[in-house]
C-alpha positions in Angstrom: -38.5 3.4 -32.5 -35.5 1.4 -32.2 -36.2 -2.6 -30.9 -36.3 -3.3 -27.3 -33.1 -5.3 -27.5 -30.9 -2.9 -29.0 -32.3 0.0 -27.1 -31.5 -1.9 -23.9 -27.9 -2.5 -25.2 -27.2 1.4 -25.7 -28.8 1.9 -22.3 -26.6 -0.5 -20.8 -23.6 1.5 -22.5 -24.5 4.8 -21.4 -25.1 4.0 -18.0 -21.1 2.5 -17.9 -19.8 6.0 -19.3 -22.0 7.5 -16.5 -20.7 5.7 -13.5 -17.5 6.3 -14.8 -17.8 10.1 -15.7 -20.0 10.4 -11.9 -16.6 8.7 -9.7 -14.0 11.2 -11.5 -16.2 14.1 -10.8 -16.7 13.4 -7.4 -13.2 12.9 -6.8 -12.5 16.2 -8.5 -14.8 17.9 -5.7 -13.4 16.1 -2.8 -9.8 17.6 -4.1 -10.9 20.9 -4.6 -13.0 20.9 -0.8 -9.6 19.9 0.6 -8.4 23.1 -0.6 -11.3 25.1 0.5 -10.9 23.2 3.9 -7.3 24.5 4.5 -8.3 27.9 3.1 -10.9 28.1 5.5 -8.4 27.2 8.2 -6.0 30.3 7.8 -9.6 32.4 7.6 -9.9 31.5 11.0 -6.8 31.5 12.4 -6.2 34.6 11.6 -9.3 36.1 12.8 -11.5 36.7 10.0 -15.0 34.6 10.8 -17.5 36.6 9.1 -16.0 35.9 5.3 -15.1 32.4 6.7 -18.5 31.8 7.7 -19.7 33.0 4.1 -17.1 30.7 2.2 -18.0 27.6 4.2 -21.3 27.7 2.7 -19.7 27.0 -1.1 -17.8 23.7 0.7 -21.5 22.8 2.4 -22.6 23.0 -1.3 -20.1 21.3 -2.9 -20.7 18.3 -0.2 -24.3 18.1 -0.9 -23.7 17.9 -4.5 -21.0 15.1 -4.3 -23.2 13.1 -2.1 -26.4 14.0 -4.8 -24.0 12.6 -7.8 -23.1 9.6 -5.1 -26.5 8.3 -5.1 -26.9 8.9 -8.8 -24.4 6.7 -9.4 -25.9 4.4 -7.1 -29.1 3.8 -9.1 -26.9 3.4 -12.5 -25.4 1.2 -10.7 -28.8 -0.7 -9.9 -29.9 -0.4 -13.4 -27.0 -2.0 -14.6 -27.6 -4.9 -12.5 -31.1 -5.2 -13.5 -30.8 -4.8 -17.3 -33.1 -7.8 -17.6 -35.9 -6.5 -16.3 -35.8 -3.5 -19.2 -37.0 -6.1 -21.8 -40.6 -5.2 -20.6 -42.3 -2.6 -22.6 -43.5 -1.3 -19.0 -41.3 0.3 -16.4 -40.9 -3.0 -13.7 -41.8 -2.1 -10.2 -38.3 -2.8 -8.8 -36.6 0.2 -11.7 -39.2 2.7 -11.0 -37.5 4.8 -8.1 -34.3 4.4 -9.8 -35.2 5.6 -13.4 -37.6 8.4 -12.4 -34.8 9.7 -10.4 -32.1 9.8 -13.4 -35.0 11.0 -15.8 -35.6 14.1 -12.4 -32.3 14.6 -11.1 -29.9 14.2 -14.5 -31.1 17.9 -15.9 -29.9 19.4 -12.6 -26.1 18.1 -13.1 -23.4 19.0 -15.5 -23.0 15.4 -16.2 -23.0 15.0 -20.3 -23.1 11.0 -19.9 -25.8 11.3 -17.3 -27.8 13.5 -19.8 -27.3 10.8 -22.7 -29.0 8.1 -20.4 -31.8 10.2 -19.4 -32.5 10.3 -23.1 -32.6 6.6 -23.9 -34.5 5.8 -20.9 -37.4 8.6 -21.9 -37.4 6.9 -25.3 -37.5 3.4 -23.8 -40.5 4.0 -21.6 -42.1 7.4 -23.4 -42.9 10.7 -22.8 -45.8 10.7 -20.4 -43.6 8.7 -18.4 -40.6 10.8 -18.4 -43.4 13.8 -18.0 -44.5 12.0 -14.6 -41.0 11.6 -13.3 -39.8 15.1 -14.6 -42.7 16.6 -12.3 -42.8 14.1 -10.0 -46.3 14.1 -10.0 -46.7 10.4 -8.3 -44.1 11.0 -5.3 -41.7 8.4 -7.5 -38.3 10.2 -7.2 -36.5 9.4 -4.2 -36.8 11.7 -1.3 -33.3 12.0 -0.6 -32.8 12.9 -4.4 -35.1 15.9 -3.6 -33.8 17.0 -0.5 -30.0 17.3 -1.8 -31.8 19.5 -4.8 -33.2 22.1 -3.0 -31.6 25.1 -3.0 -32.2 26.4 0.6 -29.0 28.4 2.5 -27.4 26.3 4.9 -28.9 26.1 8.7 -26.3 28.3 11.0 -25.4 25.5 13.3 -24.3 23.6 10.0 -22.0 26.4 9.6 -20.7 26.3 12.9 -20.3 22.7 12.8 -18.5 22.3 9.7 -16.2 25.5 11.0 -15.4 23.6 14.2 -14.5 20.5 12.5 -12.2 22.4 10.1 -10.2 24.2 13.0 -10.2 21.2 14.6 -8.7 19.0 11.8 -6.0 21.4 11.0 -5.2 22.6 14.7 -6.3 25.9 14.7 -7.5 27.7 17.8 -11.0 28.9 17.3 -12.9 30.1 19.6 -9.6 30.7 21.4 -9.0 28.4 24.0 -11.8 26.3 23.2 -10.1 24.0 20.9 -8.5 20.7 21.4 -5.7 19.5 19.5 -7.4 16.4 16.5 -6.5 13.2 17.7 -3.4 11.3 15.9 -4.3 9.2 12.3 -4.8 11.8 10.1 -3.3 11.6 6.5 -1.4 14.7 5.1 -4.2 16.2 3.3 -6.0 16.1 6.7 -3.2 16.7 9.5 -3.2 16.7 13.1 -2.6 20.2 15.0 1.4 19.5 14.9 1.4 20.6 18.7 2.0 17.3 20.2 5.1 17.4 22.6 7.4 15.1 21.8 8.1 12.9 25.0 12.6 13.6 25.4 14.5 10.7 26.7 16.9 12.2 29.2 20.4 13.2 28.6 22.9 11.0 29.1 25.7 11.6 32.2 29.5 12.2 31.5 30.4 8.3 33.2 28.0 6.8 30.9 29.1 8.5 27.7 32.7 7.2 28.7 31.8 3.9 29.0 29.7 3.9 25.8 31.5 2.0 22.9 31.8 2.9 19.0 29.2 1.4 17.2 30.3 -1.4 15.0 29.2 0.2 11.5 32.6 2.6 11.6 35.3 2.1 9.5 35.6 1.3 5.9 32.6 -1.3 4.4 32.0 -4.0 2.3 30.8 -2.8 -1.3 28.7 -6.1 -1.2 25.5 -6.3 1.2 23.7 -9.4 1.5 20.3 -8.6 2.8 18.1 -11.6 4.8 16.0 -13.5 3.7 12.7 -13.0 5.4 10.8 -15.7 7.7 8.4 -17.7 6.5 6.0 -20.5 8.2 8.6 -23.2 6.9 11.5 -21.2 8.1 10.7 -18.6 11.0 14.3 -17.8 11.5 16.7 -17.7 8.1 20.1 -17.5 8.3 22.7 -16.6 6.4 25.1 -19.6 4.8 28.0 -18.8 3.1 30.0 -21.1 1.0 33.3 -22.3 2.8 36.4 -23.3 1.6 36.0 -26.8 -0.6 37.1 -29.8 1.3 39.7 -31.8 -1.1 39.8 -35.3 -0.9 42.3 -38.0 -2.8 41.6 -39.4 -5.7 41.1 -43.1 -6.7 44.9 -43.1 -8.0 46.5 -41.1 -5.2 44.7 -43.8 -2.5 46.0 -46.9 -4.9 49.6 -45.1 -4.4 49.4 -44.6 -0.3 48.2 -48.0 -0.3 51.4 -49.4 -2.0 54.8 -47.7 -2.5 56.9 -48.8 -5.2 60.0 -48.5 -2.8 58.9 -50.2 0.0 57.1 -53.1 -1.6 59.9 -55.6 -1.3 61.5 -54.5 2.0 61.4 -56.2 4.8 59.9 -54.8 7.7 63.1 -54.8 9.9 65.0 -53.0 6.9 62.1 -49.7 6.6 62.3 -49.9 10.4 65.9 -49.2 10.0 65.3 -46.6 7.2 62.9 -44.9 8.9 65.1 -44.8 12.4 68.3 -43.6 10.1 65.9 -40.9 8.6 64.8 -39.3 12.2 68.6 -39.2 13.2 69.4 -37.2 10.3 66.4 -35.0 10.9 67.0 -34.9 14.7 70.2 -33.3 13.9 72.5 -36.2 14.6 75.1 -37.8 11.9 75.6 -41.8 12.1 79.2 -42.5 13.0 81.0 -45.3 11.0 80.4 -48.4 12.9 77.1 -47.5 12.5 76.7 -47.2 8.9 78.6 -50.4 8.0 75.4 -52.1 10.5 73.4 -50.8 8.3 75.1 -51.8 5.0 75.7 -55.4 6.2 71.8 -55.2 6.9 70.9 -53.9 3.7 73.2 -57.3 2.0 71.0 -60.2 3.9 
């Protein structure tokens, strides 16, 4: 026999690959019913409820086992958590429902990994103990472990329940004029009936479509799209900024020369006076006449 420790450590292994290997299965058969579901669904919509009420049963088996293979993963789930306790040469008290109902329920599944587990846990706690749980002599194994193994055909009113809630998932009328239409927040493997009436605004008169106005996304558009930022707590309302035109301000060297001008630095103020007067008659359209300009000369020789 191998030593407790290393015995555990497998244990502990297997019972990873079985969780694993239970979740895909179950999500295998939960794909599968989905078909069956809708198949079921154009049984009865077209009338045929004796073979629908026959199939139905496979999908009320196929539920049972996923929820059987639920609860199985379940208790791996518990002896993974409680690996410490498997030190002990005896089975601990707070294991025992759990193991006994791998070692009774793993033979009945087509789960390889499940198997495997089963196998180190009978050679872990021995054969008279696997012999106990595998006849569930003691009343060990869980009771809902036992009830979702027997192989008893489904109660009638199960069928007609689970044939009610098909129809009335997928919308379809059965018994006629009994069924209401499913209520909105289904997914797409699950729809509603698809016979809601959609609530029509009214149409709009001839004076208001005159005074309606083209919407402002005509016309040619900008192959660049700036999309908003979106608020945050520091900013519950972003805007947009976009750069403008850059301001442009003088230099050092162009404020020196505003400051002083080389040609009116040793004028007096009279004479620029005089400049700047002759200048705005010449702009203003008017030409000095002679008297004038000698003035102006004689002022210019002081």
């Amino acid at each position: 026999m191998a030593p407790s420790s290393s015995l555990v450590s497998k244990i502990k292994v297997q019972l990873k690959l079985a969780i694993s290997r239970l979740r895909m299965v179950q999500q295998k058969d939960t794909a599968i019913t989905k078909q069956q579901r809708r198949a079921m669904a154009q049984l009865l919509e077209i009338g045929k409820e004796e073979s629908a009420r026959i199939r139905v049963e496979n999908i009320i088996r196929s539920d049972i086992s996923t929820e059987l293979l639920e609860i199985l993963e379940l208790y791996c789930e518990l002896l993974l958590a409680r690996t410490g306790l498997m030190e002990a040469k005896e089975c601990d008290p707070g294991l025992e429902e759990a193991v006994k109902s791998i070692i009774y329920a793993a033979p009945r599944t087509e789960i390889k990994e499940l198997h495997q587990a089963r196998q180190l846990l009978v050679e872990k706690y021995g054969k008279d103990f696997a012999l106990e749980a595998a006849n569930n002599t003691d009343g060990k194994v869980a009771e809902r472990v036992l009830k979702k193994l027997r192989v008893d055909p489904p109660d009638q009113d199960l069928v007609t329940l689970y044939l009610k809630e098909i129809t009335r998932t997928y919308g379809v009328d059965w018994p006629k004029g009994k069924t209401k239409p499913a209520e909105e927040g289904h997914d797409d493997d699950e729809p509603s009936s698809g016979q809601a009436v959609m609530n029509l605004e009214e149409p709009l008169t001839t004076e208001e479509l005159t005074k309606a106005t083209a919407p402002r996304d005509l016309g040619p558009k900008s192959p660049v799209r700036i999309a908003p930022p979106s608020p945050s707590t520091d900013n519950l309302s972003p805007r947009i900024k976009l750069p403008g035109p850059p301001e442009l301000k003088p230099g050092a060297k162009m404020s020196g020369l505003k400051k002083q001008s080389p040609n009116t630095g040793n004028m007096s103020d009279t004479k620029v006076d005089d400049i700047r007067a002759g200048k705005q008659d010449i702009v203003g359209g008017k030409i000095p006449d002679v008297d004038e300009l000698a003035k102006r000369f004689a002022a210019l020789k002081r």
